[in-house]
C-alpha positions in Angstrom: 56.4 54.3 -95.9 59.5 52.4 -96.7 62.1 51.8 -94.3 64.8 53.6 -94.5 67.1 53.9 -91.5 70.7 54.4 -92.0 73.8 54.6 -89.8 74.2 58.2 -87.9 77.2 60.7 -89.5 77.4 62.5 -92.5 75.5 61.0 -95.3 76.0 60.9 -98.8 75.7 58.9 -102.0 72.4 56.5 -101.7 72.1 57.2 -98.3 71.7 61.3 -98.8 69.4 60.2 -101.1 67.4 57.4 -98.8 66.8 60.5 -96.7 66.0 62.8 -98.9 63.1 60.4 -100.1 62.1 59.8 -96.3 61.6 63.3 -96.1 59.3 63.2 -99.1 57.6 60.1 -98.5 57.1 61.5 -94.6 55.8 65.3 -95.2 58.4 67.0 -94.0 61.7 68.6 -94.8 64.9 69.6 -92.5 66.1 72.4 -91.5 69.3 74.1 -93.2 71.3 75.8 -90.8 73.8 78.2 -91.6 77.0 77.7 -89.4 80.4 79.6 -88.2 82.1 78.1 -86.1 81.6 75.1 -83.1 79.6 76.8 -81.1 77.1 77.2 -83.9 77.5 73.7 -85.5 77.5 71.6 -81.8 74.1 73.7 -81.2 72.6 72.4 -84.3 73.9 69.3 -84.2 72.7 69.0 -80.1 69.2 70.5 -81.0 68.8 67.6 -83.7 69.5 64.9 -81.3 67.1 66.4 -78.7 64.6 66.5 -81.3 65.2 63.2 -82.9 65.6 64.7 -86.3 68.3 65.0 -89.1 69.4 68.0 -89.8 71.1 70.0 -92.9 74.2 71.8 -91.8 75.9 74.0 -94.3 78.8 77.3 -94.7 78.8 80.0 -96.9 81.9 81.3 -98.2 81.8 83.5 -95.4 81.1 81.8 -92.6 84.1 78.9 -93.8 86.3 82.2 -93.7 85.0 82.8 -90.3 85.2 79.3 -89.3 89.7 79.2 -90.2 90.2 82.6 -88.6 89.8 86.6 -90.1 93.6 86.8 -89.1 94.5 84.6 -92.1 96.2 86.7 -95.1 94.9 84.7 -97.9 91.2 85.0 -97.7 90.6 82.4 -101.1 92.5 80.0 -98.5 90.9 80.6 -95.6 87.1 80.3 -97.1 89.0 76.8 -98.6 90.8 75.5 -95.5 87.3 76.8 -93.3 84.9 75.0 -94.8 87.4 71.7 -94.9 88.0 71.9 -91.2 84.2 72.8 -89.9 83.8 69.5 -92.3 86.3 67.2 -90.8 84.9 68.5 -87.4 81.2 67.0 -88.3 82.4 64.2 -89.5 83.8 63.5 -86.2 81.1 64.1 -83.8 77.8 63.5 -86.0 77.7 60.0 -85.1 78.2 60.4 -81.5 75.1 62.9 -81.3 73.4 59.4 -82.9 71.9 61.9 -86.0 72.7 61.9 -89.7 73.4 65.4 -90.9 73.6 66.3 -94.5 76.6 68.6 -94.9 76.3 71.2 -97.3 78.2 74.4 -98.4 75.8 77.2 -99.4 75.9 79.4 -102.2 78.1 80.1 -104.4 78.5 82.1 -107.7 79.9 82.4 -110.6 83.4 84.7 -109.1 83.2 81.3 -106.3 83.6 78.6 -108.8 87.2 78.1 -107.8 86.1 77.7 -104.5 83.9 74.6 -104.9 86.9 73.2 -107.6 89.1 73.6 -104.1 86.7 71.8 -102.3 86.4 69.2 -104.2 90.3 68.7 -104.9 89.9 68.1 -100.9 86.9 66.3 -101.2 88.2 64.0 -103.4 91.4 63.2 -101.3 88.7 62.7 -98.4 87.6 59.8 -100.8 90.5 58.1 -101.2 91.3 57.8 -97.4 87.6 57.3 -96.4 85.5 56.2 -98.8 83.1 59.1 -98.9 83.1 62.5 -99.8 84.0 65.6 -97.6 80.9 66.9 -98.2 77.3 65.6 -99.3 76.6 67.9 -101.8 77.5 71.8 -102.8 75.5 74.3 -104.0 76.5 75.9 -107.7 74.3 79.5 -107.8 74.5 80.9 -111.3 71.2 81.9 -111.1 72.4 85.5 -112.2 74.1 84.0 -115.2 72.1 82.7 -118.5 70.5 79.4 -118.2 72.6 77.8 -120.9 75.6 78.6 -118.6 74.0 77.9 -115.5 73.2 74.5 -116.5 76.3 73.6 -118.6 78.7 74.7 -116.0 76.2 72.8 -112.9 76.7 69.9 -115.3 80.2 70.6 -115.7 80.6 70.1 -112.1 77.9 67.3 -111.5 80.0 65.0 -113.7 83.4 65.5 -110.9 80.6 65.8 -108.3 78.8 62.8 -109.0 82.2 60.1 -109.2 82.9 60.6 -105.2 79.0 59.7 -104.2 78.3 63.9 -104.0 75.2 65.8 -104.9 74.9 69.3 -106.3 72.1 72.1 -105.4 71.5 74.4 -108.2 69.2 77.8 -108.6 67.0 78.9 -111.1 64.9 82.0 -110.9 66.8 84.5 -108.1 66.4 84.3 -104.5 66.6 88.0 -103.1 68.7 89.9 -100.6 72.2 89.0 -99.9 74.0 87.0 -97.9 77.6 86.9 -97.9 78.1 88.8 -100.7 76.1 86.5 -103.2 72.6 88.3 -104.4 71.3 91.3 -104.9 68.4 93.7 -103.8 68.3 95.0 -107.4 66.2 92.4 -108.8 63.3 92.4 -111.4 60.2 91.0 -109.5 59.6 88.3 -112.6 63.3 87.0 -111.4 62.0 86.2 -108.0 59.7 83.1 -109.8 61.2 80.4 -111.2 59.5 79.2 -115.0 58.2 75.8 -114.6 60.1 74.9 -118.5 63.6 76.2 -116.5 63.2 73.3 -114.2 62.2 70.7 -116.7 65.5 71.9 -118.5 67.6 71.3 -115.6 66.4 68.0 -114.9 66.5 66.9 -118.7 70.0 67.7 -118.7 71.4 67.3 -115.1 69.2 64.0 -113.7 71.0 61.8 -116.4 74.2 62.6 -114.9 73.8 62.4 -111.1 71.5 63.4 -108.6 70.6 67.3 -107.9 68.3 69.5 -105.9 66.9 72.6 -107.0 66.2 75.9 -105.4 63.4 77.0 -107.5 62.7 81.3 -106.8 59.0 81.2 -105.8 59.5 84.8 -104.0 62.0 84.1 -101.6 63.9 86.4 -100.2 66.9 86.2 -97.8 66.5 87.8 -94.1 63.1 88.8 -92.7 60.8 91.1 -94.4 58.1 92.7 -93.7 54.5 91.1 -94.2 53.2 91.7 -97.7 56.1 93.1 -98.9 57.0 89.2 -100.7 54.4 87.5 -102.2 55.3 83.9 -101.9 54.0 81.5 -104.8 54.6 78.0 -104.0 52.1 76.4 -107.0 55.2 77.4 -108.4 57.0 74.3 -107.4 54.0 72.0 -108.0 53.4 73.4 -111.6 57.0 72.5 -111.8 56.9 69.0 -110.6 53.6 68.2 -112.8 55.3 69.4 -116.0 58.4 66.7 -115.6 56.0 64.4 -114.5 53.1 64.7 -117.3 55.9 65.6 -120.3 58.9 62.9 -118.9 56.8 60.2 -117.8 58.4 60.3 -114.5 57.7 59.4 -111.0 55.1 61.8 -109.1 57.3 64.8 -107.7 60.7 64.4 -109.4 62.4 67.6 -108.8 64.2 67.8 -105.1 63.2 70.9 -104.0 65.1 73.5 -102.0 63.2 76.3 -100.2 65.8 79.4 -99.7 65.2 82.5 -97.7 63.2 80.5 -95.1 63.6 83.2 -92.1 60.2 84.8 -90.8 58.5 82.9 -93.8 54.5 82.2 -93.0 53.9 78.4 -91.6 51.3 78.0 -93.9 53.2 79.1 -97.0 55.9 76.4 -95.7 53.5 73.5 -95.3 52.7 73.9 -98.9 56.2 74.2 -100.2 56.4 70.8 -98.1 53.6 69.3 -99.7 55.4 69.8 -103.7 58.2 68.0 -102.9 60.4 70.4 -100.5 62.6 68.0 -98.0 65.2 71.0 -97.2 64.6 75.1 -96.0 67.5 77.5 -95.0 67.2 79.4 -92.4 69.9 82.0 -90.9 68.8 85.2 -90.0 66.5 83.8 -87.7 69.1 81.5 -86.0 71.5 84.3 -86.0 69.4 86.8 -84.1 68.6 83.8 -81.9 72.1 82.9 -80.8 73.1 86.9 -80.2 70.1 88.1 -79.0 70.8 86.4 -75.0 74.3 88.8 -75.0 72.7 92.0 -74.2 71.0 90.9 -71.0 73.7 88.8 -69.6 76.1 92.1 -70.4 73.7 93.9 -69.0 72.9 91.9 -65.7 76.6 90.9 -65.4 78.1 94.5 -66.4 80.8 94.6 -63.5 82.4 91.4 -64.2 83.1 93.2 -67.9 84.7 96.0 -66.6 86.7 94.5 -63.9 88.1 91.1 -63.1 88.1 91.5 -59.4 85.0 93.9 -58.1 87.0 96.9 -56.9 85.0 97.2 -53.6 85.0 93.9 -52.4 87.2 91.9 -54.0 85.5 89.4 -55.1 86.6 87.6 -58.2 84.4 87.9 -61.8 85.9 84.9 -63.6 83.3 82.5 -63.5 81.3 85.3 -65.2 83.5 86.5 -68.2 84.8 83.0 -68.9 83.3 82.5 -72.3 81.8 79.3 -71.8 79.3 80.8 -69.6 77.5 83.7 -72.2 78.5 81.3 -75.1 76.4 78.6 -74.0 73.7 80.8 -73.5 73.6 81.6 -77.0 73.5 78.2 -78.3 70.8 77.7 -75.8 68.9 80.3 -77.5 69.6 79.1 -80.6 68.8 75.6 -80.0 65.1 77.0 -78.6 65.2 78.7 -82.3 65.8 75.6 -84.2 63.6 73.4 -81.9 61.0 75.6 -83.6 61.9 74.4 -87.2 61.6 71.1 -86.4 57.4 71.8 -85.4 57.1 73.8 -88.4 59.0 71.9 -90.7 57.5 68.5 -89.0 60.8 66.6 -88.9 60.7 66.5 -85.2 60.8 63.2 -83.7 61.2 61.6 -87.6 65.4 60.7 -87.7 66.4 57.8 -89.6 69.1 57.3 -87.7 69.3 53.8 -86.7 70.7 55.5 -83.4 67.7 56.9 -82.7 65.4 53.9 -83.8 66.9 51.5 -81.4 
C-alpha cells in the first residue's frame, strides 16, 4: 500500500483524493455522519481521534438550518449561513483532534440548487483568503430528474466545483425514504437499482472534468427497516465498476462509490459494498437515536432537578443536574459508543492518515 499520510484538517483537492484511494487501496471506507450542531460535530470529530480514523462529516439542508438557529426569518439564509458556520467551525478544530475529516454537505435536489450556488459563492471567497475550499465536496441529487439533466447540470457545477480544489457526489438510481425533505417513499422498486450503463455515462462525461463520487441505488433506503423488507444488491456496484473498466480501458475500480441509507444495514452486505470500491457510507438514523436515546433515563433518574431548581423539602440546589453540559455530554457519549461501532464494521478503525496520528 502506498503511503499516503497527509496533514490533519479538512482535506480537499489531491489530498481528498489521497484518502479516498487509501481507503480503497486499505478495504475500508469512513463513516458519514450526519451533523447539527457542536455537540454533534465535536462527538464525531472526538470518536475519530479515539479511534485513529478519518471521518466524513457532512449537513443536510436541514441540519445547516438547525445549525444558524430556527429563530432566523429567512430560512434559504439560514440553511446558507448554517452550513458556512458549522464549516468554519471544523476547519478550526479538525487539526487539533490530529484527524483529517472530509467535509461534505449532503443531499440536495433539484428546488436546492441555489443552495450549493450559495455555498459555493462562499466557498469560493474561502479560497481566496485560505487557499482551499470551504468545503471538500457537495452532493448534487437529481436523481429524480432525467439523466441528461442530472448529468448536464452535475457537470454544470463540477466545472465551478472543480477550479477551487472541490469534489462533487452525484446519484443515480434513487435511494429511498426521506430525509430532510429530499426523497420519497413512492418509488418504483426498479428505481432503487442503479443500471451499470448510467454510471459508465456519468463517468464518460463527469471524470474528464474533475473528480466525482457516485451514490449508485443498489436498494438503499434511508432510516432502518425492517429485515427483508430491502433487498440490498451490491454486484450492482461491481457490475458497474467492471463495465468502465473492460469498455474505458481504465484502472481496476474507477467509479468512487458512495453507499447511502447505511443505518441498520447487514455487516455482511457492507463488507461487500466495501470490497467494489465503496470508501464512504452515511449513517444518521442510527447516530441520531444514539445521541437521544440516554435523555429518557437521565430525565427519568434526575426528574426533581427538572421540576424544581431547589428541592422543595430540603433545599438542596439541582443545578449541577439541569446544567446542559451534564445530559448533553451524555448524549455525545452515546453517540460516540455508536460511531465507535462504524469504525469495526466499516474497518477504518485504527487506519488515519493523519500524519498526527502516524507520529
Amino acid at each position: 500500500m502506498k503511503n499516503h499520510t497527509i496533514k490533519s484538517g479538512v482535506v480537499s483537492g489531491d489530498n481528498y483524493i489521497k484518502l479516498i484511494n487509501a481507503c480503497k487501496e486499505g478495504g475500508y471506507a469512513l463513516p458519514a455522519i450526519n451533523v447539527v450542531g457542536t455537540n454533534s460535530i465535536n462527538a464525531v470529530m472526538e470518536a475519530a481521534a479515539k479511534n485513529k480514523s478519518d471521518i466524513i462529516i457532512q449537513l443536510s439542508n436541514g441540519g445547516a438550518e438547525f445549525y444558524a438557529g430556527k429563530g432566523m426569518d429567512d430560512s434559504f439564509q439560514a440553511k446558507v449561513l448554517g452550513a458556512v458556520s458549522a464549516a468554519k467551525h471544523v476547519h478550526l478544530l479538525a487539526k487539533h483532534y490530529g484527524i483529517c475529516v472530509i467535509l461534505h454537505t449532503d443531499h440536495a435536489n433539484k428546488k436546492l440548487i441555489p443552495w450549493i450556488e450559495a455555498l459555493l459563492d462562499h466557498g469560493e471567497e474561502f479560497y481566496e483568503q485560505t487557499g482551499k475550499p470551504l468545503f471538500s465536496s457537495h452532493m448534487l441529487d437529481l436523481s429524480e430528474e432525467d439523466i441528461d439533466f442530472n448529468l448536464s447540470e452535475s457537470a454544470r457545477l463540477l466545472e465551478r466545483m472543480a477550479k477551487i480544489g472541490m469534489s462533487i457526489e452525484i446519484e443515480l438510481g434513487v435511494t429511498g425514504g426521506e430525509e430532510d425533505g429530499v426523497g420519497s417513499d413512492d418509488i418504483d422498486n426498479d428505481k432503487l437499482y442503479t443500471q451499470p450503463e448510467h454510471c459508465m455515462e456519468a463517468y464518460q462525461k463527469l471524470s474528464p472534468i474533475g473528480h466525482f463520487s457516485l451514490a449508485a441505488s443498489f436498494g438503499n433506503v434511508h432510516g432502518v427497516y425492517k429485515p427483508g423488507n430491502v433487498i440490498l444488491r451490491p454486484e450492482i456496484l461491481h457490475n458497474s465498476q467492471k463495465l468502465i473498466e473492460e469498455k474505458l480501458n481504465t484502472k481496476p475500480k474507477p467509479l468512487d462509490l458512495v453507499f447511502h441509507g447505511g443505518s441498520g444495514s447487514e455487516k455482511e452486505k457492507i463488507e461487500e459494498a466495501i470490497s467494489y470500491g465503496v470508501f464512504k457510507m452515511n449513517i444518521d438514523t442510527d447516530t441520531q437515536f444514539a445521541f437521544s436515546k440516554p435523555m429518557l433515563n437521565y430525565v427519568e433518574t434526575n426528574k426533581k432537578a427538572f421540576m424544581n431548581q431547589i428541592d422543595p423539602e430540603d433545599g438542596t440546589p439541582y443545578k449541577k443536574l439541569y446544567d446542559p453540559r451534564k445530559w448533553l455530554r451524555q448524549c455525545e457519549e452515546s453517540m460516540i459508543e455508536r460511531i465507535n461501532e462504524a469504525f469495526i464494521d466499516l474497518k477504518s478503525k485504527g487506519k488515519s492518515i493523519s500524519s498526527t496520528i502516524q507520529q
